[in-house]
C-alpha positions, 0 to 999 in steps of 0.5 A, a space after each residue: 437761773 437760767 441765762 439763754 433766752 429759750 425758744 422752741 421753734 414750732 414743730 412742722 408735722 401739724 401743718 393744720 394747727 390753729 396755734 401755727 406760728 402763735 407766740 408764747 411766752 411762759 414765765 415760771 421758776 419752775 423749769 418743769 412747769 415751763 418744759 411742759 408747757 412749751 413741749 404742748 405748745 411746739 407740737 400745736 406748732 407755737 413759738 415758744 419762749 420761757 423766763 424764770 421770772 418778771 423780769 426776764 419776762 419783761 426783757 423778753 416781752 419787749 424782744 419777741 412781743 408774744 401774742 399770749 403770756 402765762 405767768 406763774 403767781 409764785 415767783 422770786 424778785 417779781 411775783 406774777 401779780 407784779 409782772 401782769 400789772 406791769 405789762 397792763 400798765 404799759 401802752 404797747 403791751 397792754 392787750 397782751 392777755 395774761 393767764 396767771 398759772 398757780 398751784 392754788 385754786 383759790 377765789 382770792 387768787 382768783 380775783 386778785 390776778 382779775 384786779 391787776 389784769 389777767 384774763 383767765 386763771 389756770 391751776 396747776 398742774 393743766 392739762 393739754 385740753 386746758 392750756 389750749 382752751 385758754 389760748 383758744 378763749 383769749 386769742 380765738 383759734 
């Protein structure tokens, strides 16, 4: 388990962006899937933030206030449905979209993060293409 909040600070060469200064969080307990994740999003000139769980995301949530959250359904302690019901439910956060990321690409997965409030869905493993398309699609860059 990880203990320092990561953060990656935007990367200065690609000035013209859209996702310049975009916060993002990425909560996954795979450390490859969060590494990959937050090197696409720095070079687009995001910043970063990873948790290895709900509740490390929570913590950071309330701390960095991104303006786009990706969750991985399959966690430990607090699973992906778990920390978007608790971020919908929670007046400040609420209209944070949440894309729930996972290794099934299946309807009920589907429809259940639609239930607890997730905006968008991505199977892993994504593509640059779509990582940014589901920015593009909740945030409008």
């Amino acid at each position: 388990m990880e203990i320092n909040a990561q953060r990656s600070e935007p990367d200065l060469n690609d000035a013209a962006s859209p996702f310049r200064g975009l916060k993002v969080l990425v909560i996954d307990d795979s450390k490859t899937i969060r590494r990959t994740a937050e090197t696409l999003l720095a070079k687009e000139g995001c910043e970063v933030y990873t948790a290895v769980d709900g509740f490390d995301a929570l913590t950071k949530i309330a701390d960095h206030q991104p303006d786009i959250v990706f969750v991985d359904i399959m966690m430990p302690r607090l699973d992906g449905y778990q920390t978007c019901a608790l971020i919908k439910h929670n007046k400040v956060f609420r209209t944070i979209p949440v894309i729930m990321l996972s290794s099934k690409d299946g309807l009920f997965d589907r429809a259940r993060g639609r239930i607890v409030g997730s905006e968008h869905y991505l199977t892993k493993p994504f593509t640059k293409d779509e990582l940014l398309g589901a920015i593009e699609a909740q945030i409008g860059r």
